[in-house]
C-alpha positions as CSV (number, residue, x, y, z in Angstrom):
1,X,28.6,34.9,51.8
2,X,32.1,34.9,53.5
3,X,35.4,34.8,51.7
4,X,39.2,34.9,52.5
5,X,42.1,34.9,50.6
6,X,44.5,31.4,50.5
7,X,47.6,32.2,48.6
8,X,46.7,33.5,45.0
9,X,42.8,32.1,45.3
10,X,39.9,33.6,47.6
11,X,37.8,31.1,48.8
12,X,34.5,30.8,50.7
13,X,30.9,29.8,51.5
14,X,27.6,31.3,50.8
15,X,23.8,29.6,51.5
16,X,23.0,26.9,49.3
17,X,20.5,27.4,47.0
18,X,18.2,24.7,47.6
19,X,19.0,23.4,50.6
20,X,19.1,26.2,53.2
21,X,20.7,24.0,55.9
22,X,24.1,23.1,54.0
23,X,26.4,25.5,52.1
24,X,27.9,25.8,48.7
25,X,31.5,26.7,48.0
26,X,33.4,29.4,45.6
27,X,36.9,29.7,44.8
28,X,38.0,32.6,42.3
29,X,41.5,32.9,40.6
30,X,43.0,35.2,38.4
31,X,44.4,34.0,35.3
32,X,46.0,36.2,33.4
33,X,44.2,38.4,32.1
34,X,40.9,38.2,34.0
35,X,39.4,36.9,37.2
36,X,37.7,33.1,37.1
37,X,36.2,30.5,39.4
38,X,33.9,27.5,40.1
39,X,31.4,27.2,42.6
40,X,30.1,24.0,44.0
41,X,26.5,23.0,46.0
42,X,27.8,19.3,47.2
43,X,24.5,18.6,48.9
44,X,22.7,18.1,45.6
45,X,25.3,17.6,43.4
46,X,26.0,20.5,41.3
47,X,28.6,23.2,40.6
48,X,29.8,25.2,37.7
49,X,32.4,28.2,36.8
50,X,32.2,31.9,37.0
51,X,33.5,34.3,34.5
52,X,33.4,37.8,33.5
53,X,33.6,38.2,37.4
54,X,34.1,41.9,38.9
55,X,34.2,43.9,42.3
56,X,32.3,46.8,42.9
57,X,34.6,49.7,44.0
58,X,33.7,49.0,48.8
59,X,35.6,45.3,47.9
60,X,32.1,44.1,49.4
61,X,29.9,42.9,46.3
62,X,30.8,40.5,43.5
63,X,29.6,40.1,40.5
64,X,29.4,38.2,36.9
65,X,28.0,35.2,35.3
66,X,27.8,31.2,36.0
67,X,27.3,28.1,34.2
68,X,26.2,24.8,35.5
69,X,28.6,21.7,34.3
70,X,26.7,19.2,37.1
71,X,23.0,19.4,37.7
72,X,22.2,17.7,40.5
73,X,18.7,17.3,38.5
74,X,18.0,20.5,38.9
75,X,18.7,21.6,35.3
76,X,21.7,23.2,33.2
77,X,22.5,26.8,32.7
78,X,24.8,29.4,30.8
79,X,25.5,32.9,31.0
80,X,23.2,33.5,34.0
81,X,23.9,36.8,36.1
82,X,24.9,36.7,39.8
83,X,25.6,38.9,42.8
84,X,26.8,38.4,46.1
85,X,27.7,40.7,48.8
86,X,29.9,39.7,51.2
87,X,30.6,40.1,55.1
88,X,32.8,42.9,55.9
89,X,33.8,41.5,58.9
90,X,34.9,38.0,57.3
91,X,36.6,38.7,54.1
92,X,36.9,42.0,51.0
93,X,37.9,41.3,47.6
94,X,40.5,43.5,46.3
95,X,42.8,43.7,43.1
């Protein structure tokens, strides 16, 4: 996964889940009181939000939960866990 910062959003790109060749997007936010985002996988037509998101203490691994609000026919989802680590070199999370 890479990610970089675009005003008061980080944005970026990780592996698709099903279809290794194409990427899938995520764009987190801070609202308020706690950070938020969607994610998207536009080669099969599904995306979602994240919540309860946090940052482990390097900047370099994010985690939190995700629902699925478009399918693609692959099946809808709540509260499922999820971790990424990110590239050093391309992007850290900090807050």
């Amino acid at each position: 996964m890479t990610i970089s910062k675009a005003g008061g959003k980080y944005k970026g790109t990780y592996t698709d889940t099903y279809v290794d060749t194409k990427l899938g997007t995520i764009e987190l936010y801070f609202d308020g009181t706690s950070w938020k985002g969607t994610w998207g996988e536009p080669a099969i037509g599904r995306k979602g939000n994240l919540y309860e998101i946090s940052v482990d203490e390097t900047g370099t691994q994010i985690s939190g939960k995700y629902d699925v609000t478009a399918d693609g026919g692959k099946g809808f989802r709540k509260d499922v866990q999820f971790k990424f680590t990110l590239s050093k070199r391309k992007g850290l999370i900090t807050f």
